[in-house]
Every structure is written in structure tokens, then in C-alpha cells.
Backbone bond lengths (Angstrom), bond angles and torsions (degrees), N, CA, C in turn:
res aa  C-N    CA-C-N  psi(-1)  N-CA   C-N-CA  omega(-1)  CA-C   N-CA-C  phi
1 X - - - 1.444 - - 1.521 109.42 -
2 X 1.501 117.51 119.78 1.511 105.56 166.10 1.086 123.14 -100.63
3 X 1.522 110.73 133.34 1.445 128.05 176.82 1.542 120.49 -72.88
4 X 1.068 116.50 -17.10 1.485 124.25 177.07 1.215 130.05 -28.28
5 X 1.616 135.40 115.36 1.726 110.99 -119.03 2.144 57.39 -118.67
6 X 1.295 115.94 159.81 1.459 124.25 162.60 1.433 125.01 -117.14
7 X 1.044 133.75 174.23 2.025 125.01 167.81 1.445 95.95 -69.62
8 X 1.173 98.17 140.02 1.426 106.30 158.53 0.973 140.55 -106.39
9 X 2.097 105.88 24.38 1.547 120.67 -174.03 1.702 83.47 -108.74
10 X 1.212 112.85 147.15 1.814 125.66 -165.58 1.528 64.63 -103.43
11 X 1.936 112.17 127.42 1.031 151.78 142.72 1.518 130.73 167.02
12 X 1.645 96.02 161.86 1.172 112.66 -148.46 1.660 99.63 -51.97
13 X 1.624 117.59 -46.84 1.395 115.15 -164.95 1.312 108.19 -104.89
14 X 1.627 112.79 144.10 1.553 115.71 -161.83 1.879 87.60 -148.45
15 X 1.096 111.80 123.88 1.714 135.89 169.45 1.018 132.11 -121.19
16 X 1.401 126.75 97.10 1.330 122.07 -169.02 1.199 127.72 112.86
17 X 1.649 112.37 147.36 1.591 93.66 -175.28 1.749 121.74 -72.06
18 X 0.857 118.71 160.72 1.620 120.63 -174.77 1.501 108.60 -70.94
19 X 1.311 109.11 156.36 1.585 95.85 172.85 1.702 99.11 -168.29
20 X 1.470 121.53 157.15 1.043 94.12 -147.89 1.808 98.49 -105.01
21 X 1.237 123.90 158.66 1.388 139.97 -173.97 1.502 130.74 -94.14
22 X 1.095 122.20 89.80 1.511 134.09 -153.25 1.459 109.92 -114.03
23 X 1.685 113.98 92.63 1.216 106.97 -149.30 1.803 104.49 -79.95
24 X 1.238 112.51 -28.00 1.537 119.94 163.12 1.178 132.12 -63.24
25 X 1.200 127.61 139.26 1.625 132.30 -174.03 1.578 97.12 -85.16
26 X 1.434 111.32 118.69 1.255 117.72 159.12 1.449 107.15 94.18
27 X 1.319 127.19 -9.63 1.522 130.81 150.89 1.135 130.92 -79.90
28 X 1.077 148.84 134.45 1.427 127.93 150.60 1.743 120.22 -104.13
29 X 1.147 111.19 24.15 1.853 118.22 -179.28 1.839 81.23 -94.47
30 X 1.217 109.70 170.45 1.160 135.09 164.68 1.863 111.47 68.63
31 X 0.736 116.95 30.20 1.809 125.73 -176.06 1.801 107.82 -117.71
32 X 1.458 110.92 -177.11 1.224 119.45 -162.07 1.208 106.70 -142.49
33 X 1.653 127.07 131.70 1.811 106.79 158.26 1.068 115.60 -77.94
34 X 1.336 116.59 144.88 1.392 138.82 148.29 1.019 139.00 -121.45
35 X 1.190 145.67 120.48 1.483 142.48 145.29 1.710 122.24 -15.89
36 X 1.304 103.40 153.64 1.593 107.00 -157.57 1.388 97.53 -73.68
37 X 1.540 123.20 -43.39 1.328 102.42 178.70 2.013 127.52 -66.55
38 X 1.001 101.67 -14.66 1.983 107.38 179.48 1.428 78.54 -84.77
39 X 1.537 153.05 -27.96 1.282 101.47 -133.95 1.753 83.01 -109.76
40 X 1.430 107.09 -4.09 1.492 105.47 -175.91 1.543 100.03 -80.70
41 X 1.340 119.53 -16.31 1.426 115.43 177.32 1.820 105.56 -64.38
42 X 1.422 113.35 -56.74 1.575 104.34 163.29 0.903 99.89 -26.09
43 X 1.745 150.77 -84.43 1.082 144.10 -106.95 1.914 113.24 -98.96
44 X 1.466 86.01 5.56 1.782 96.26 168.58 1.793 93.52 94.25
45 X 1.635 121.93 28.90 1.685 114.53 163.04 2.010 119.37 -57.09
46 X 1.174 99.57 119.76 1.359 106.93 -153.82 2.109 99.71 -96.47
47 X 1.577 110.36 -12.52 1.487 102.46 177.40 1.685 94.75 -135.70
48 X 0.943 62.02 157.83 1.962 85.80 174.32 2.146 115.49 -54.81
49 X 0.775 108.42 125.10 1.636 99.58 138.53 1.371 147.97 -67.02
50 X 1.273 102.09 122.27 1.677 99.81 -172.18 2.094 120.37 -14.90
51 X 1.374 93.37 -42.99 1.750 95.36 -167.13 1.348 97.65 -81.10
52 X 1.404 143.43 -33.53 1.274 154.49 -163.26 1.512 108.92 -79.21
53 X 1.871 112.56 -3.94 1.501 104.73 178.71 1.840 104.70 -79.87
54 X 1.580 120.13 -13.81 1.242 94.20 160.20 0.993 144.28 -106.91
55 X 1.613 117.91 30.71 1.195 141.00 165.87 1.757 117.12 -66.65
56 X 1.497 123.29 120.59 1.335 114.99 -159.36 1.937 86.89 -115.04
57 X 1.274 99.21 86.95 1.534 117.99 168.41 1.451 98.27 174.92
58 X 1.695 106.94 139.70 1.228 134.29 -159.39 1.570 94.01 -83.75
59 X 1.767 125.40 154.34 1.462 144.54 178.69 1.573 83.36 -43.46
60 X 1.426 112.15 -64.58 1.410 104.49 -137.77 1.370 121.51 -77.47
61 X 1.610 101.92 -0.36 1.670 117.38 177.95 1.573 101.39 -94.40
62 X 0.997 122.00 -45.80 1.421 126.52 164.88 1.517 111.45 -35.20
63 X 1.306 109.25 -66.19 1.797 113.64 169.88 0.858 123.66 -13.53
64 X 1.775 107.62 -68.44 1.735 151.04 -153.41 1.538 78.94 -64.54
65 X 1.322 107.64 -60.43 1.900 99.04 -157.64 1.363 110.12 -64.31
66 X 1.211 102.16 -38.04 1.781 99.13 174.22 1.297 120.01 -69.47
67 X 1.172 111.61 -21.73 1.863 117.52 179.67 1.395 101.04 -63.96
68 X 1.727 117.40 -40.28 1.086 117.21 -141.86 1.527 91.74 -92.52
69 X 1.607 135.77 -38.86 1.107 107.30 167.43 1.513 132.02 -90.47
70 X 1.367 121.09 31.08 1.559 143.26 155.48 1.437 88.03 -65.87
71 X 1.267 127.21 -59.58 1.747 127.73 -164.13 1.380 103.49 -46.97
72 X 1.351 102.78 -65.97 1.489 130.89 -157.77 1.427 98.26 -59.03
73 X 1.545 130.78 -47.04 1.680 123.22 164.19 1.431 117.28 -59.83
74 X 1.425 110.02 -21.22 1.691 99.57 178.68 1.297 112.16 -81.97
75 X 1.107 112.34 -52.90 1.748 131.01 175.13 1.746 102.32 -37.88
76 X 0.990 110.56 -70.63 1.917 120.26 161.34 1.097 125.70 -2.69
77 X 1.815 91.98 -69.13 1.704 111.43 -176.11 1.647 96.09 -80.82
78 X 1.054 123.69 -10.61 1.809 102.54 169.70 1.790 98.80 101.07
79 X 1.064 108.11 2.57 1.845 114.41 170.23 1.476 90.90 -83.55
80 X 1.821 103.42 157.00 1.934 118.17 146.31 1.470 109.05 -80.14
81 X 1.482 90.57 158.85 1.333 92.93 156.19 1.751 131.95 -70.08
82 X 1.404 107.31 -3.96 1.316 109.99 -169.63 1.819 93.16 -90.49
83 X 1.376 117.88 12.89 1.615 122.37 174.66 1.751 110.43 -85.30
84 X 1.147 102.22 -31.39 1.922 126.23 176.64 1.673 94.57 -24.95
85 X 1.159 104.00 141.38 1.520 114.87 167.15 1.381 88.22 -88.67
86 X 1.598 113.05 141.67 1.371 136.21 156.95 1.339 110.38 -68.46
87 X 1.522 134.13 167.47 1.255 129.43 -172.95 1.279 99.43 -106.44
């Protein structure tokens, strides 16, 4: 059986080992894997990575999509979004 955990943002460029994203304090249901580079985009990454210059979508739409399925795992597990750790 492989355990091999993958990003779970559909794109072309992926950096880093994966790890998984738990947007609640003290839960771990409702989160997402990601790779270090999507997940530094959560974390407010303000330039590109070298491999990501031929990606034709802007940081901040990239974000949006990842924000949006952070939601979509909380919503899942039966949390609100008003459960989200603030930054």
C-alpha cells in the first residue's frame, strides 16, 4: 500500500515535501496536503519560485484556490469557517 501523501492544489509546479494543513487549532479533521511551496502561499509568499515563472496565473489567484479548498476540507469535516485560525 502506498502512503505517499501528494499536493492537493491541481498544479503544474510542486516544491517541497508535502505536509499536511490543519487549518484549526487543536483539530486535525478538516485540513489539506500541501507541498511547501502552496502552503507558503497561505502563509502570505509574496514572489514567485523559479519553476512557478511558467505558470500563467497570478500568486494571489493561486491563494484564492487554495483558500478555497482549506474551506471545502473544513466544511467536510462538519466545522465553519468562522473555526479558521486567524493569521
Amino acid at each position: 500500500m502506498n502512503n505517499t501523501k501528494v499536493c492537493e492544489y491541481d498544479c503544474e509546479f510542486h516544491k517541497g515535501k508535502v505536509e499536511y494543513h490543519h487549518p484549526i487549532d487543536g483539530e486535525w479533521k478538516g485540513g489539506i496536503y500541501l507541498c511547501e511551496a502552496h502552503h507558503s502561499l497561505l502563509k502570505d509568499r509574496k514572489k514567485r519560485y523559479t519553476g512557478e515563472m511558467m505558470i500563467d496565473k497570478k500568486l494571489e489567484t493561486m491563494r484564492k484556490e487554495i483558500e478555497s479548498l482549506v474551506h471545502a476540507g473544513v466544511l467536510k469535516a462538519g466545522f465553519s469557517l468562522s473555526q479558521i485560525n486567524k493569521k
